[in-house]
ZAMARGU-4260 file (C-alpha; in steps of 0.2 Angstrom, whole numbers, plus 5000, padded with zeros to 4 digits):
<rodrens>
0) 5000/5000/5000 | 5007/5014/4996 | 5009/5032/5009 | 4995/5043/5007 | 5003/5063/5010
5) 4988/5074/5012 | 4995/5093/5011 | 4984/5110/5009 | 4990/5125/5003 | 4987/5141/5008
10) 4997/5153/5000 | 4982/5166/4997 | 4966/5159/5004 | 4963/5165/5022 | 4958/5152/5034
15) 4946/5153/5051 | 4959/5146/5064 | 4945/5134/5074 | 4940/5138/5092 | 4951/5127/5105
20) 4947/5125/5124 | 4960/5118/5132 | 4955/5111/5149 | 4967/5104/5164 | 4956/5090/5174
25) 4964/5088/5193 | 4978/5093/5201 | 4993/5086/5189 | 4980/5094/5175 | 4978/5112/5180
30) 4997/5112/5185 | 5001/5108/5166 | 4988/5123/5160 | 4995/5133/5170 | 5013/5130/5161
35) 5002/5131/5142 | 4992/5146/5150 | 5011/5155/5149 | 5015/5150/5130 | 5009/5157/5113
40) 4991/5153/5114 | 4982/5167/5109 | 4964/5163/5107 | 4963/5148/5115 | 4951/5146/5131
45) 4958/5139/5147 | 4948/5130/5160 | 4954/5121/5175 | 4942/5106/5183 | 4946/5099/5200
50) 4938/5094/5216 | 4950/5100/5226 | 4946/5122/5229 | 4967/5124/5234 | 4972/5119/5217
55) 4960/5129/5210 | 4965/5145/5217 | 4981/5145/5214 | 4978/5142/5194 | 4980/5156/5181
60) 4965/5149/5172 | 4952/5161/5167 | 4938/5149/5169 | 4938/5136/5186 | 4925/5123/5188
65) 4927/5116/5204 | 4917/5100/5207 | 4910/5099/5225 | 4895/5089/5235 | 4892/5086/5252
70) 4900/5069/5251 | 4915/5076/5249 | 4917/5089/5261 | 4929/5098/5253 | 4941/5085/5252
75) 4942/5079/5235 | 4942/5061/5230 | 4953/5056/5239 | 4961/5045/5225 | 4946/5036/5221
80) 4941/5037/5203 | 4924/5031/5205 | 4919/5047/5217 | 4927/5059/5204 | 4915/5050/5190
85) 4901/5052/5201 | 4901/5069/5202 | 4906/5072/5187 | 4891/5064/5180 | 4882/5072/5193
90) 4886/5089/5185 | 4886/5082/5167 | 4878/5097/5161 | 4887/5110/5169 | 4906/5103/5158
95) 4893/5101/5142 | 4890/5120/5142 | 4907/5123/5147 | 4913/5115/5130 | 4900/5126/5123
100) 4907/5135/5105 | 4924/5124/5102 | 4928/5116/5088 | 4944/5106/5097 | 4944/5102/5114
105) 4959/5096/5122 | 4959/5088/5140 | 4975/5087/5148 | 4976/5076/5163 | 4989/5066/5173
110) 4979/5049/5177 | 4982/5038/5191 | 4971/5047/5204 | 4955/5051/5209 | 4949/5068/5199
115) 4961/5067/5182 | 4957/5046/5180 | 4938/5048/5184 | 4932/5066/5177 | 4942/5061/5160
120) 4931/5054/5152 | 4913/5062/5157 | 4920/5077/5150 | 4925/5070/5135 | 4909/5063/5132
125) 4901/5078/5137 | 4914/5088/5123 | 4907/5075/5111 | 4889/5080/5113 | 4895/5099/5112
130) 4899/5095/5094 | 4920/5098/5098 | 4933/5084/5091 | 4941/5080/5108 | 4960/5076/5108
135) 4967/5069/5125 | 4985/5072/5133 | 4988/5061/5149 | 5002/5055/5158 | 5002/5039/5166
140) 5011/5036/5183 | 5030/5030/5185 | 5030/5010/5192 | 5037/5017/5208 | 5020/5027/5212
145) 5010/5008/5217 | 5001/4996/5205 | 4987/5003/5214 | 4988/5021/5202 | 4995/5010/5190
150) 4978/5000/5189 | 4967/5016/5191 | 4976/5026/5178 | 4976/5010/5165 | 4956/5009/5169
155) 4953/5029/5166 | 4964/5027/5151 | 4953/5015/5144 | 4935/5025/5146 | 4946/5039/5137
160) 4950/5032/5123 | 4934/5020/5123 | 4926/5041/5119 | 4941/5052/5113 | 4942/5055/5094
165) 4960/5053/5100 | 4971/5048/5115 | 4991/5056/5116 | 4999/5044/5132 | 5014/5046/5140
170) 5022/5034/5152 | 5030/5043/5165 | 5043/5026/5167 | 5047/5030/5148 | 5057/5047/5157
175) 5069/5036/5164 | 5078/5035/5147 | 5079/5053/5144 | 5087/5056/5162 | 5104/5052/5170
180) 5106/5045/5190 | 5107/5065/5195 | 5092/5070/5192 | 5081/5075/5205 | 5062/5071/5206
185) 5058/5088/5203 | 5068/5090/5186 | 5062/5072/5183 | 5040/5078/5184 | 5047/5093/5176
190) 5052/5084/5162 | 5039/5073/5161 | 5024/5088/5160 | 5036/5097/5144 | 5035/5083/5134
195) 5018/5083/5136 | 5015/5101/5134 | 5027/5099/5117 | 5012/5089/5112 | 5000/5099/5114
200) 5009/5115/5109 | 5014/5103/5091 | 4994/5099/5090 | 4990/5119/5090 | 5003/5125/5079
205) 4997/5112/5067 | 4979/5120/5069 | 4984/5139/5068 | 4998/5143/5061 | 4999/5152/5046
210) 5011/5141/5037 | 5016/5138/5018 | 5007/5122/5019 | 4993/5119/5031 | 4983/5107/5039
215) 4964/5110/5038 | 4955/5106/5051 | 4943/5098/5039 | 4957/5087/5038 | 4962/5084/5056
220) 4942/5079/5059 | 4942/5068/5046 | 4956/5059/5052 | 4954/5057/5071 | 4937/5056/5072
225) 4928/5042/5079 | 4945/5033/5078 | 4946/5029/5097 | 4966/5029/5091 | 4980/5029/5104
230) 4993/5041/5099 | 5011/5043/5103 | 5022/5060/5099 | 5038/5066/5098 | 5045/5083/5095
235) 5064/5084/5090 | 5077/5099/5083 | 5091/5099/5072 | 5105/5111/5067 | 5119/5113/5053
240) 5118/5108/5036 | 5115/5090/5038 | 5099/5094/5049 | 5088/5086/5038 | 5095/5069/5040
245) 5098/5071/5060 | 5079/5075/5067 | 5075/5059/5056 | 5086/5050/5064 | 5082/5056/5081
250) 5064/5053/5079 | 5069/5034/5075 | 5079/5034/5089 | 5067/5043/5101 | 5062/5033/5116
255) 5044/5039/5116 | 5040/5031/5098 | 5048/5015/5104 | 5062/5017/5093 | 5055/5017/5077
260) 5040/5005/5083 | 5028/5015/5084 | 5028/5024/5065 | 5029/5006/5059 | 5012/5002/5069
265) 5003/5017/5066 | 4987/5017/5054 | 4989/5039/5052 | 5004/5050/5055 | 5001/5069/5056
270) 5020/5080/5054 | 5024/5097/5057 | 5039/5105/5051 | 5044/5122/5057 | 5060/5132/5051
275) 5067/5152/5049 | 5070/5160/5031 | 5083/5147/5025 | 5071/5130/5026 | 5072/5123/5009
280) 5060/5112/5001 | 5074/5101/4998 | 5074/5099/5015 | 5057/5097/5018 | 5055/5083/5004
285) 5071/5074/5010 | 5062/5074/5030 | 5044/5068/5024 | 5052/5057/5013 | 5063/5048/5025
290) 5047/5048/5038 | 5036/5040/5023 | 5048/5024/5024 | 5046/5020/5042 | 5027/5020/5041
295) 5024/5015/5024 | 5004/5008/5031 | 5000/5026/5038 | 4991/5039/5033 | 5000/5056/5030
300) 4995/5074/5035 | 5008/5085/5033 | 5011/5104/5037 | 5026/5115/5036 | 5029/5135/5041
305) 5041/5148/5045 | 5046/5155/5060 | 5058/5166/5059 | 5063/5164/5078 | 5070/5149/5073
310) 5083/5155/5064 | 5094/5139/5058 | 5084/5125/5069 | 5073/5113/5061 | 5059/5106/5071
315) 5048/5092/5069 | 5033/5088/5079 | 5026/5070/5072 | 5010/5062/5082 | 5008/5043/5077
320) 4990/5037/5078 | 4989/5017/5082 | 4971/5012/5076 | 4959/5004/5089 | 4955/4987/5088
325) 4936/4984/5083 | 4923/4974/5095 | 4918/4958/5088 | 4899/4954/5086 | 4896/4939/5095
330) 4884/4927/5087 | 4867/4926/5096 | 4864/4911/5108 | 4853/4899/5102 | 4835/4899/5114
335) 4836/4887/5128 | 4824/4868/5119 | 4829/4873/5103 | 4839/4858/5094 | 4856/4864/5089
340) 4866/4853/5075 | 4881/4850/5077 | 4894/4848/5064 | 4908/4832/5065 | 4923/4836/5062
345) 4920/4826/5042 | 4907/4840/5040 | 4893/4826/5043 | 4877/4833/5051 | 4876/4824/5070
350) 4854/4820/5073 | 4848/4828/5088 | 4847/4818/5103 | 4830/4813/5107 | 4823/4823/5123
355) 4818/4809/5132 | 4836/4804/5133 | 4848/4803/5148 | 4867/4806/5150 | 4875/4791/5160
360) 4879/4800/5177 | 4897/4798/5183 | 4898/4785/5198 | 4909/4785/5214 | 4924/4776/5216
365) 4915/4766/5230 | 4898/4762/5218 | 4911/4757/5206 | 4917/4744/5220 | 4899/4738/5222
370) 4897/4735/5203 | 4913/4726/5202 | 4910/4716/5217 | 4892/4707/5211 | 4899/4706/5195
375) 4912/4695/5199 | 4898/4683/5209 | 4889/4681/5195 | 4889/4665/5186 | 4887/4663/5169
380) 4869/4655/5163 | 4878/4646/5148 | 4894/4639/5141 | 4904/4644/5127 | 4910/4660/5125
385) 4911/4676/5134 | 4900/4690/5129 | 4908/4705/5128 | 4900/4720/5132 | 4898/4733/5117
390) 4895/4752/5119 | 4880/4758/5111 | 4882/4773/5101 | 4870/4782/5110 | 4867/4803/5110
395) 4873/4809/5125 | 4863/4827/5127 | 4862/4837/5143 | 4847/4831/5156 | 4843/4849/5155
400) 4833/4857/5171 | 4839/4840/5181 | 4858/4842/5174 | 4861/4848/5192 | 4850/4838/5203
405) 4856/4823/5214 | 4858/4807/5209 | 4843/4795/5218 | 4854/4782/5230 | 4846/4767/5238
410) 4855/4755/5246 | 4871/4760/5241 | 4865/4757/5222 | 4861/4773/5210 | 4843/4770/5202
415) 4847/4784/5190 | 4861/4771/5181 | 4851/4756/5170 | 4848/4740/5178 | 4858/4728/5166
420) 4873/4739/5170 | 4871/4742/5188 | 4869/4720/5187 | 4882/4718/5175 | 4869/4707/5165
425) 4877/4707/5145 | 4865/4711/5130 | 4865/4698/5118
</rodrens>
């Protein structure tokens, strides 16, 4: 199959950037909109979510939804997911008209605790429903944090992307390879909320920004939507004159696409390519074409401007979108006394068994004793010789309502069990 590299221009035709609301759900959340809420978003409306009224008032966001009963009494949820869901759906409507007027809604969470794992997806749905194409960016803990987040924040990551048009995850343990022995925990987090926020800053540029080739947002919708993909991202720079051939291979080497892995997997691929005055198409061509041979199966959307603050850097911000698998119909189960054929393993139709049949009940080691024992006092009623005893090739089907029931005992002998094989009398 060969790439498919969707590209718009826009040289003259004037374009309506589409209405973003970027909203930071709990306290990892709202800390990482705080750090967007200081970058080049102009336009864009922020809104922080949370439970817990501390975090809230210490965010720069213009907008704060906190979400509050009297079962909580001000103490958020106290890392349950399932009380942050609650209220959530409690307050369903009051996140749907927050979504109110946006084309793109981003939700940026860290999952793992209560508020970002359980509030998630409610107000992803509830963006949905608003009309917004809804693009997630969540961090999932480190394996030092307890299996206990790690189990909650694989749980919430699962509604979200079971309702986002599409998922970006970062792994917190996937740090560990871009950090040395000295790093401290707070370099470490503070690493760990750029990356994403590169993600979500990539995701905007390719939604906004004038460039000479543009992604639509027609585009973008048409190829996230309803995906339920999970997507992975990578944003890398380059210098000199053999920059062209270095952010490709940093991007095969980058640990958050698995080393190449990841553009082999995915089923779409959007790229942005961002430059100063001297960006050559050469060098464009010579990226995309390099980025087209790693994910040969993917779809391509490609966009690429100028900015002169760059001056001789080349940037790349690729987002690999892995397609979700797709729920398989079970057939319907047949009503319970309907006869069901069943095929041998030649192909040859087996008959039904007859209703009025049995299935021989399995006997006990000490009923098998008794059998045994009177058979071998029986004597033969004539000479010549021995009858063997042949199996019938007899329907074995279910005893259906009685399947369960107790077999009838009396005198140490089962009554459910024939009387010529309970005597041990042959059939001639």
């Amino acid at each position: 199959m060969k790439t498919k590299v969707q590209a718009s221009a826009a040289f003259l035709e004037p374009a309506k950037a589409p209405a973003v609301k970027i909203f930071g759900v709990g306290s990892a959340g709202v800390a990482m909109l705080d750090t967007l809420n200081g970058g080049d978003f102009a336009g864009a409306g922020f809104v922080a979510i949370n439970t817990d009224a501390s975090s809230l008032a210490a965010s720069s966001a213009a907008i704060k939804i906190q979400l509050e009963t009297k079962l909580l009494r001000g103490l958020g949820t106290g890392g349950d997911p399932e009380r942050g869901r609650a209220i959530a759906e409690e307050q369903f409507a009051t996140l749907k008209t927050a979504c109110d007027g946006a084309d793109v809604v981003f939700v940026v969470a860290g999952l793992g605790g209560g508020a970002g794992s359980g509030i998630s997806s409610v107000l992803a749905r509830a963006a949905k429903e608003a009309g917004a194409l809804v693009l997630a960016f969540v961090t999932l803990p480190f394996a030092c944090e307890g299996n206990r987040r790690q189990q909650q924040a694989q749980q919430g990551l699962d509604q979200l992307k079971s309702v986002a048009d599409g998922v970006i995850c970062l792994p917190c343990q996937k740090t560990f390879k871009l950090i040395d022995e000295n790093t401290s925990v707070l370099d470490t987090f503070r690493i760990t909320d750029g990356l994403l926020v590169e993600s979500v800053c990539g995701i905007w540029r390719l939604l906004t920004r004038k460039g000479l080739i543009r992604i639509h947002f027609d585009d973008l919708c048409a190829l996230l939507r309803d995906r339920h993909s999970e997507s992975v991202f990578a944003c890398v720079e380059a210098t000199g004159p053999a920059r062209a051939r270095e952010v490709v291979e940093k991007l095969v080497a980058h640990p958050l696409l698995d080393e190449g892995r990841a553009l082999a997997e995915s089923s779409a691929v959007l790229v942005s390519l961002m430059g100063g005055k001297e960006l050559a198409m050469a060098e464009v061509n010579r990226v995309m074409e390099q980025i087209g041979r790693q994910c040969e199966h993917a779809q391509i959307i490609m966009g690429a401007a100028v900015d002169e603050t760059l001056k001789n850097r080349l940037s790349v911000t690729v987002i690999a979108a892995k397609q979700g698998p797709v729920p398989m119909e079970l057939p319907p189960l047949a009503a319970s006394g309907d006869s069901v054929e069943q095929v041998t393993p030649r192909g040859i139709m087996a008959r039904p068994g007859s209703r009025c049949g049995s299935s021989a009940p399995s006997l006990t080691s000490e009923q098998r004793e008794q059998i045994l024992a009177k058979n071998a006092g029986t004597r033969a009623r004539k000479t010549g010789p021995k009858m063997r005893q042949a199996q019938l090739p007899l329907a074995i089907i279910s005893k259906g309502r009685f399947d369960k029931s107790e077999p009838t005992i009396h005198k140490g002998e089962d009554l459910d069990i024939p009387t010529y094989v309970r005597r041990g009398v042959a059939l001639n």
